[in-house]
C-alpha positions as CSV (number, residue, x, y, z in Angstrom):
1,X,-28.3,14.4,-13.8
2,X,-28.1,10.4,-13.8
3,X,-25.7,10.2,-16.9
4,X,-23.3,13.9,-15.2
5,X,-23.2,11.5,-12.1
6,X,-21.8,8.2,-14.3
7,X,-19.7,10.8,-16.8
8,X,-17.8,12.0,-13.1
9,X,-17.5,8.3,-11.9
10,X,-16.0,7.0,-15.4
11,X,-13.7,10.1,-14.8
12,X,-12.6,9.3,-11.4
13,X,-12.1,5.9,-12.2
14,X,-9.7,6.4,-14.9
15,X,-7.7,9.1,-12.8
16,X,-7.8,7.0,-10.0
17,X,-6.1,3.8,-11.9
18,X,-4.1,5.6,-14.3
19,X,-0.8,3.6,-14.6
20,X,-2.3,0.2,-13.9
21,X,-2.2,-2.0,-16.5
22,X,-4.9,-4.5,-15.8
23,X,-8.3,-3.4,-15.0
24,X,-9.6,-3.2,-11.4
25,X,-10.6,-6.2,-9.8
26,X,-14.4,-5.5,-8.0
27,X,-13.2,-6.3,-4.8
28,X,-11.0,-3.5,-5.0
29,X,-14.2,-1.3,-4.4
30,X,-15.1,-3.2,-1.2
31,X,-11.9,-3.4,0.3
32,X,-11.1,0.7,-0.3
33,X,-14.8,1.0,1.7
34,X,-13.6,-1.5,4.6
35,X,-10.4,1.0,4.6
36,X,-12.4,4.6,4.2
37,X,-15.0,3.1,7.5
38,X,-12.4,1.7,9.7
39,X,-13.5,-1.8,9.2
40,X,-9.8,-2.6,8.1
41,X,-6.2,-1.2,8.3
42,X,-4.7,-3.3,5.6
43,X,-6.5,-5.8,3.1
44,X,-5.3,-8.5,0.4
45,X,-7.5,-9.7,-2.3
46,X,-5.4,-13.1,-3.1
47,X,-4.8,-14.3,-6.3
48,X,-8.2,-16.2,-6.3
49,X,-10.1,-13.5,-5.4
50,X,-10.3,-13.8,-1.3
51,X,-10.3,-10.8,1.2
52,X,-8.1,-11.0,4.1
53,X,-7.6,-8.2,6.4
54,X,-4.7,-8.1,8.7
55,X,-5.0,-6.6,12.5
56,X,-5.1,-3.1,13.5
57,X,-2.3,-1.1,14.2
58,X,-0.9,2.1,13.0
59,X,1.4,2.8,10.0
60,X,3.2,-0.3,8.1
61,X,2.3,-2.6,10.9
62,X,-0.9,-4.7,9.5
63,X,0.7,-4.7,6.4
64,X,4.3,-6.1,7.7
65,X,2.1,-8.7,10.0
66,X,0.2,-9.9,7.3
67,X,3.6,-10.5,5.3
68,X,4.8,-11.9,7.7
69,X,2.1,-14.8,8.5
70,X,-0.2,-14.7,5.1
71,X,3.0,-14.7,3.0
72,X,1.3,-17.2,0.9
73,X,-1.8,-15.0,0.4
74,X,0.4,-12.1,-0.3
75,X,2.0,-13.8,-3.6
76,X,0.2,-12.6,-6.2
77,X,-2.6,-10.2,-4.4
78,X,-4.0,-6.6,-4.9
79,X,-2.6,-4.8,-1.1
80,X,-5.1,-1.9,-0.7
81,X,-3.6,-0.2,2.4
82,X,-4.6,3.6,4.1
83,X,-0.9,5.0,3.4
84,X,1.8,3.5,1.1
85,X,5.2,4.7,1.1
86,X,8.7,3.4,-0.1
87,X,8.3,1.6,3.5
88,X,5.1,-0.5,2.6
89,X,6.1,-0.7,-1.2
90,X,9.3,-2.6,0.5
91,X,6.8,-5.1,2.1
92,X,4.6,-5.9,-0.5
93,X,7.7,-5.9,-3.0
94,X,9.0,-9.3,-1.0
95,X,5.6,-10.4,-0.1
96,X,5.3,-10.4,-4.2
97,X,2.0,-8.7,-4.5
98,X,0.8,-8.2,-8.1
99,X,-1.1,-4.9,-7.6
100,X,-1.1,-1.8,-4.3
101,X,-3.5,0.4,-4.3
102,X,-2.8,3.3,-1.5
103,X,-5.4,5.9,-0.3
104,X,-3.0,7.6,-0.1
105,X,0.3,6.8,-2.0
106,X,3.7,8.7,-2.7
107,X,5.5,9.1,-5.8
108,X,8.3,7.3,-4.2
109,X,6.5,4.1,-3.9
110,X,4.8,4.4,-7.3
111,X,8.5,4.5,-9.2
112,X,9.5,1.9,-6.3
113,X,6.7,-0.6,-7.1
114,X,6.5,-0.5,-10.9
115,X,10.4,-0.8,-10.8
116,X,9.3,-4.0,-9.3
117,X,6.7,-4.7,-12.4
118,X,4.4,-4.4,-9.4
119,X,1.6,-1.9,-10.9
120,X,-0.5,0.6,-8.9
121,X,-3.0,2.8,-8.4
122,X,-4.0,5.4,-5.9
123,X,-6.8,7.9,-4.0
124,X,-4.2,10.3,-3.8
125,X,-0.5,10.7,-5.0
126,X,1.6,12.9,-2.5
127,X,5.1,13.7,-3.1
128,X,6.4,11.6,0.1
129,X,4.7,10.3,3.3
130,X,5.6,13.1,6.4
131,X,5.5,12.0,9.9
132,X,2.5,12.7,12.8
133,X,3.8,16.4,13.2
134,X,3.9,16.9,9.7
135,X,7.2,18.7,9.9
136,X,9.2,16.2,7.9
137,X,9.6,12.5,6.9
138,X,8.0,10.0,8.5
139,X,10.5,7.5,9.9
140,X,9.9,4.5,8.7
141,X,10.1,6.3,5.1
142,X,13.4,7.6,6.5
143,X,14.8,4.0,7.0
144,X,14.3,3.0,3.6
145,X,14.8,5.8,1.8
146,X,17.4,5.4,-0.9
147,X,18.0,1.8,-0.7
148,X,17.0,0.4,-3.7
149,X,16.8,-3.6,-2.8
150,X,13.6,-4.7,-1.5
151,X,14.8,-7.2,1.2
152,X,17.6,-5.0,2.3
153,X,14.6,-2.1,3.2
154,X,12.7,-4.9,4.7
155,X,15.9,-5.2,7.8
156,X,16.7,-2.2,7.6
157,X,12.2,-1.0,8.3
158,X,12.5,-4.2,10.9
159,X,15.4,-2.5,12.7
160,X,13.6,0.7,13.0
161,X,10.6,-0.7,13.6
162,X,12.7,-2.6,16.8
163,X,14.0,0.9,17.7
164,X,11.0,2.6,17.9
165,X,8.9,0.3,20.2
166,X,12.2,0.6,22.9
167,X,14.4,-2.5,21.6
168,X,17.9,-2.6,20.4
């Protein structure tokens, strides 16, 4: 029963990080189970092997807050987030992140990301990231969708982040 348990793990380990091209850090384990019990929204394993998690908040907002104020921590880290779509891939694309690992992840962000020699790795690969009614693209996937330059998807997230919460 032991070695049928170990067999299914090796399995789901290899599914799981199919396409990434270095091996999984073991922090990556610990910051998927802060993610999967609501310890964290967002977390960065730095380049020297630190977790950071960034405050709560719902979709690409802990992520975009911890770009925005951990830049430095960002260079060079594994992102494990809940959801990543083009929209997060963006973020961590400028934050120069090394690795993303998504819980969930589209196949959007995967071609995104690797386009960016960023590689990746995944719970669960979706075709594309749908909004809270689940009746068709989430928005902040909408914002970004098609533009191929990182930094350009950043303003353009940024603006309809602004819109969203009431601003211009």
């Amino acid at each position: 029963m032991m070695r049928m348990i170990s067999l299914f793990g090796a399995a789901l380990t290899a599914v799981l990080f199919s396409g990434c091209t270095a091996a999984p850090e073991p922090q990556l384990e610990t910051a998927r189970q802060m993610i999967q019990t609501n310890r964290a929204e967002c977390v960065l394993i730095t380049a020297d092997g630190r977790l950071v998690t960034g405050e709560r908040g719902h979709g690409v907002n802990p992520l975009l807050t911890l770009y925005e104020t951990r830049q430095s921590d960002m260079a060079g880290a594994t992102v494990v987030d809940k959801v990543v779509g083009r929209a997060a891939a963006a973020i961590a694309i400028c934050g120069k992140a090394r690795h993303v690992h998504g819980e969930v992840m589209s196949e959007d962000a995967v071609k995104f990301l690797q386009k960016h020699a960023i590689t990746t790795s995944q719970t669960l690969l979706v075709p594309r990231i749908l909004n809270r009614k689940r009746n068709g693209l989430c928005p902040l996937e909408q914002s970004v969708a098609g533009i191929d330059d990182p930094a350009k998807a950043l303003v353009s997230l940024k603006q309809r982040i602004a819109t969203l919460r009431g601003g211009k």
